[in-house]
C-alpha positions in Angstrom: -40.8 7.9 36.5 -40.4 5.0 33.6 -37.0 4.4 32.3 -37.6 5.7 29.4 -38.2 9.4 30.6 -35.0 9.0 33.0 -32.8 8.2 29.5 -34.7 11.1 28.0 -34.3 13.7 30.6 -30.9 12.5 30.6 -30.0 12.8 27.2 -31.4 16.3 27.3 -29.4 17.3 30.4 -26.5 16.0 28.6 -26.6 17.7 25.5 -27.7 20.9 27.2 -24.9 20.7 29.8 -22.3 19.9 26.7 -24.0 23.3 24.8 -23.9 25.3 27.9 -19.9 24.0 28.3 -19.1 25.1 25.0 -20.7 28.2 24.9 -18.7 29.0 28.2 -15.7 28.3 26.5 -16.0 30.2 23.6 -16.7 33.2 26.0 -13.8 32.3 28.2 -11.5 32.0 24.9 -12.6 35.2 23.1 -12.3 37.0 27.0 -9.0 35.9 26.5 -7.9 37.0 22.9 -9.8 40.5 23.3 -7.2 40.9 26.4 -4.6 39.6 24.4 -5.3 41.7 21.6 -5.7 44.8 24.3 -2.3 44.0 25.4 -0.3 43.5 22.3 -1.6 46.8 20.7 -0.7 48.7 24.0 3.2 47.6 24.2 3.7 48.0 21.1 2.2 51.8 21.6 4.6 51.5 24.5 7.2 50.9 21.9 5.9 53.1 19.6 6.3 56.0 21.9 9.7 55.3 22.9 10.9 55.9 19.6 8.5 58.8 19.0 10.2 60.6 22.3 13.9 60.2 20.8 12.4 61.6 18.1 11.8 64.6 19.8 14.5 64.6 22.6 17.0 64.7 19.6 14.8 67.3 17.6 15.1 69.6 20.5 18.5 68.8 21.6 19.9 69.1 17.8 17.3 70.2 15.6 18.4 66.9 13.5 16.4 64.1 12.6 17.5 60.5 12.9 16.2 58.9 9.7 16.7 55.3 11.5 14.4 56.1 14.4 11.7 56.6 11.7 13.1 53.6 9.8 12.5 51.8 13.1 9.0 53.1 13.3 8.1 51.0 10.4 9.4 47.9 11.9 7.2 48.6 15.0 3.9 47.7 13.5 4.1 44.2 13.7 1.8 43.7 16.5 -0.9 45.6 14.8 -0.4 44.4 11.1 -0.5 40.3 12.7 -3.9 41.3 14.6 -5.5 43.6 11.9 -7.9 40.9 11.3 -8.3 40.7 15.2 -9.7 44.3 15.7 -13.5 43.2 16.1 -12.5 42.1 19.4 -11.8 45.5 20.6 -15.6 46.6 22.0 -15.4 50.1 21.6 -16.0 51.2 18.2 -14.2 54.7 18.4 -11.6 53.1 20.1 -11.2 50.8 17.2 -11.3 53.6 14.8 -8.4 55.3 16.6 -6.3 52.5 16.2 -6.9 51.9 12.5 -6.5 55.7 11.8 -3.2 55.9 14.3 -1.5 53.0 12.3 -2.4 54.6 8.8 -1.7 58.1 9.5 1.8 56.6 11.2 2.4 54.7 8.4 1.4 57.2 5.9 3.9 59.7 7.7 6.7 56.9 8.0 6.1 55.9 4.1 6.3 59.6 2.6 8.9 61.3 5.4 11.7 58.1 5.7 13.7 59.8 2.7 13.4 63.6 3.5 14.7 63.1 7.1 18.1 63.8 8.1 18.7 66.3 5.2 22.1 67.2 5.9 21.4 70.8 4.5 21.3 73.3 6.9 19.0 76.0 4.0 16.0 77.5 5.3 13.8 75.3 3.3 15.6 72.5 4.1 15.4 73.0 8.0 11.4 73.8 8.1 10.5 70.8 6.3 12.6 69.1 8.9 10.8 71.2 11.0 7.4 69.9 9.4 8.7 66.3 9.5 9.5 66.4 13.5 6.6 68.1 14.4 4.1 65.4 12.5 6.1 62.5 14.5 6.3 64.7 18.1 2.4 64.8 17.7 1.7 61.1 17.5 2.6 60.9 21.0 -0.2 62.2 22.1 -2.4 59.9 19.8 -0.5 57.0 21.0 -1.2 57.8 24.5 -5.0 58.5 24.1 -5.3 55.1 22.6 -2.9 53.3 24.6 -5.0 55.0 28.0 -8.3 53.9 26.2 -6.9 50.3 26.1 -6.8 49.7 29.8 
């Protein structure tokens, strides 16, 4: 084999080794932030569902609601708000979906039910939409859970 060809084959080796490299680290990388992203949407669900079960262990214990819990439940979102953007990475398209409708509907519930909760009036009206209001947050738990099980 000339010279010539042995450059040649070894330019092409090179830039075909370079391309390969790249590509494998572009795959290793986005590996890595579709883990990340997995793991930063499930402890925050962890955190998420701490505050959702005081929630309810004070509901049932005292049939009062703790307007800061819920106040806290806004702070909580952080994770999910910084990787919003992020989401594609997440494979599973339903599993996507549940995420995005979890955070709205919390949200949504957070943003409408902060003021009404801890009504200090003990009227009938009064307690059921208290009622209403602990119920909606008791039955994110379960949401929370689904997803958080889906992200493993």
């Amino acid at each position: 084999m000339s010279d010539f060809w042995q450059i040649v084959l070894g330019a092409f080796l090179a830039i075909v080794g370079g391309a390969a490299n790249n590509e494998l680290s572009e795959w290793r990388s986005r590996c890595r932030e579709r883990k990340a992203v997995s793991i930063s949407i499930s402890d925050e669900l962890t955190e998420i569902i701490q505050l959702l079960e005081k929630i309810k262990t004070v509901w049932e214990a005292t049939h009062t609601l703790i307007p800061s819990y819920i106040k806290d439940l806004k702070t909580c979102t952080g994770a999910y708000d910084g990787l919003r953007q992020r989401l594609f990475l997440v494979k599973n398209e339903e599993l996507r979906k549940d995420i995005t409708t979890f955070y709205r509907d919390l949200k949504s519930a957070v943003n409408s039910d902060m003021r009404k909760a801890g009504s200090l009036s003990r009227s009938e009206d009064a307690q059921k939409e208290q009622s209403e209001i602990a119920t909606k947050f008791i039955n994110f738990i379960s949401q929370a859970d689904k997803i958080k099980s889906k992200l493993k």
